[in-house]
C-alpha positions in Angstrom: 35.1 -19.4 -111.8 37.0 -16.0 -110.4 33.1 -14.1 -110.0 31.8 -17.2 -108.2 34.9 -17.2 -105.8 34.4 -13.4 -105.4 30.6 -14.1 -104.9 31.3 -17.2 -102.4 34.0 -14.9 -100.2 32.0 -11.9 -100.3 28.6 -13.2 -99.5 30.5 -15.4 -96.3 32.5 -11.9 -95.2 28.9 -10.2 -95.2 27.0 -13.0 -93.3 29.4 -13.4 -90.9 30.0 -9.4 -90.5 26.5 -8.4 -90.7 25.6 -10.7 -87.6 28.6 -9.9 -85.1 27.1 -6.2 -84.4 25.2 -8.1 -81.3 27.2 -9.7 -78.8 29.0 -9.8 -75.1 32.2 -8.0 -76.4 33.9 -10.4 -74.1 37.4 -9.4 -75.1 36.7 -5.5 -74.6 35.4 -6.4 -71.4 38.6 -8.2 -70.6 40.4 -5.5 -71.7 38.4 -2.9 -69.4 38.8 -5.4 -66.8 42.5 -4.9 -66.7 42.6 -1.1 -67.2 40.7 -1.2 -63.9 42.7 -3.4 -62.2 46.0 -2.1 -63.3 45.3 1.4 -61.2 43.4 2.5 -58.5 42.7 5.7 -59.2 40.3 7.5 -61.4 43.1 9.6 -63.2 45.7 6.9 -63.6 42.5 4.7 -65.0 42.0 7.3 -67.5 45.9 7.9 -68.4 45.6 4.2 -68.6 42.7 4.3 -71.1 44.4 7.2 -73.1 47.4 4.9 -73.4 45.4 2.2 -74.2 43.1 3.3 -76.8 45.0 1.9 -79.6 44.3 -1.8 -77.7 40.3 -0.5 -77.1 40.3 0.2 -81.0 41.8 -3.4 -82.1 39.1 -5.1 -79.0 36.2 -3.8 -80.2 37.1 -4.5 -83.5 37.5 -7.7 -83.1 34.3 -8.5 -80.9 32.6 -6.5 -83.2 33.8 -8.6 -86.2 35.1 -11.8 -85.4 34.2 -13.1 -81.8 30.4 -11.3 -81.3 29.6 -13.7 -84.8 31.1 -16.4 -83.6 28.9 -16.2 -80.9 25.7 -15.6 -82.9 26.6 -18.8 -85.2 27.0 -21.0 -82.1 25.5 -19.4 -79.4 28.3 -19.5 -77.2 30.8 -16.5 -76.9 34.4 -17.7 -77.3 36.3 -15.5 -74.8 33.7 -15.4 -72.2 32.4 -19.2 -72.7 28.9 -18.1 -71.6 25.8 -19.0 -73.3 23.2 -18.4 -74.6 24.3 -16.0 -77.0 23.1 -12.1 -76.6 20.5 -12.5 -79.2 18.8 -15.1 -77.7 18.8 -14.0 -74.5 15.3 -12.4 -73.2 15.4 -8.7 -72.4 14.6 -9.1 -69.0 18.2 -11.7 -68.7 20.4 -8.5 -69.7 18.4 -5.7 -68.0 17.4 -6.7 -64.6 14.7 -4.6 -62.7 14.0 -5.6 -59.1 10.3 -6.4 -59.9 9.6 -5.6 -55.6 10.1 -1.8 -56.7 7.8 0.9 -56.2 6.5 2.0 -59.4 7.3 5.4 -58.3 11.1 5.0 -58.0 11.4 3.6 -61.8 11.9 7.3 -63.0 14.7 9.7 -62.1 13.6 13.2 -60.0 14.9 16.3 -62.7 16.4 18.3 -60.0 19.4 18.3 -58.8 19.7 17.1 -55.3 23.0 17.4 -52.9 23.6 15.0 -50.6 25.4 16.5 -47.8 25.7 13.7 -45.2 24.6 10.2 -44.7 25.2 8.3 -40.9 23.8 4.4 -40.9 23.5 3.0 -37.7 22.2 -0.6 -36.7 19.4 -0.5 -34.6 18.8 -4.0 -33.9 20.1 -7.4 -35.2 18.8 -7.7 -38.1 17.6 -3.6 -38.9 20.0 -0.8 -40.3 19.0 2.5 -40.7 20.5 5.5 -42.7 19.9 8.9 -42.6 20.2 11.6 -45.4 21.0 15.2 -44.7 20.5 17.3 -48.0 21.9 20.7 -48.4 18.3 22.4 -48.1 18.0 21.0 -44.4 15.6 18.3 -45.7 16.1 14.8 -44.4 15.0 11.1 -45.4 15.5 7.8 -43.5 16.8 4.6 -45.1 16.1 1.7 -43.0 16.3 -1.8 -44.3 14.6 -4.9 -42.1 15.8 -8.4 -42.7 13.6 -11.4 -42.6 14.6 -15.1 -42.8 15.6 -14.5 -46.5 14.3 -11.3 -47.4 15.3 -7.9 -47.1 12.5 -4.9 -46.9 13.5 -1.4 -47.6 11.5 1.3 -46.7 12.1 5.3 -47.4 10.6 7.2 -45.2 9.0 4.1 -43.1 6.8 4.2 -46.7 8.0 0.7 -48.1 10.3 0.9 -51.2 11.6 -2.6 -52.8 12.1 -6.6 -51.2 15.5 -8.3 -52.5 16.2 -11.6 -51.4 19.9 -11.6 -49.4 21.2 -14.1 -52.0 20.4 -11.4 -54.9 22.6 -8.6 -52.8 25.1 -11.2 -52.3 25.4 -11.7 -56.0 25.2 -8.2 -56.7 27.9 -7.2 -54.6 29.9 -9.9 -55.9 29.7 -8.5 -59.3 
């Protein structure tokens, strides 16, 4: 009877471990939330982290363990409340790639480029344009052209992506 206990419990341990690597980590999230909130500054947010790191350690432990396999069993995470879970989610739901992109912007230049100064000015009611000064005298032009719902970006007057206002709104929001 004590072996099929043993068996039971440690067969229930592993199923529900084994399946909670996947998740939202909802409750590291919250706690990374309020790190960032607490301070406004980039050295007082990592003092804060330092300090914290104890409470980072028991967080991810317990997504890790506990709440990211309580999401995978029922789908929903239980300090977040969002569905579906992680695992069921398609790819393209957690990594979103503006599909209006130039193919050629979807890979990083190697070298090092320096920014020296940007200026943006509106040149019409719906138009903004931005131009970058780098530090080896070279120059682009950022100009973005709304239309009814749309916004074109163009580099260079060469057009670069189309995002829909809504989809800036929500980004910005984040």
């Amino acid at each position: 009877m004590k072996k099929t206990l043993i068996s039971i419990t440690l067969a229930t341990i592993l199923t529900s471990q084994l399946s909670g690597c996947m998740g939202q980590m909802g409750l590291s999230a919250m706690v990374t939330k309020g790190n960032l909130s607490a301070v406004d500054n980039r050295y007082g947010r990592a003092g804060m982290f330092v300090l914290l790191s104890p409470v980072y350690g028991l967080a991810a432990t317990a997504d890790l363990f506990i709440f990211n396999s309580v999401e995978f069993w029922t789908g929903t995470n239980p300090i977040t409340k969002r569905s579906p879970a992680v695992v069921d989610m398609p790819v393209e739901a957690i990594f979103k790639v503006n599909p209006h992109l130039d193919k050629d912007l979807t890979s990083a230049p190697l070298e090092q480029v320096k920014l020296t100064n940007a200026t943006m000015e509106a040149t019409g009611e719906d138009t903004l344009v931005m131009l970058l000064n780098f530090e080896d005298g070279s120059q682009q032009q950022i100009s973005g052209h709304k239309q009814g719902d749309q916004l074109d970006l163009y580099l260079d007057k060469a057009f670069i992506a189309r995002v829909s206002v809504s989809e800036l709104a929500n980004y910005t929001a984040q």
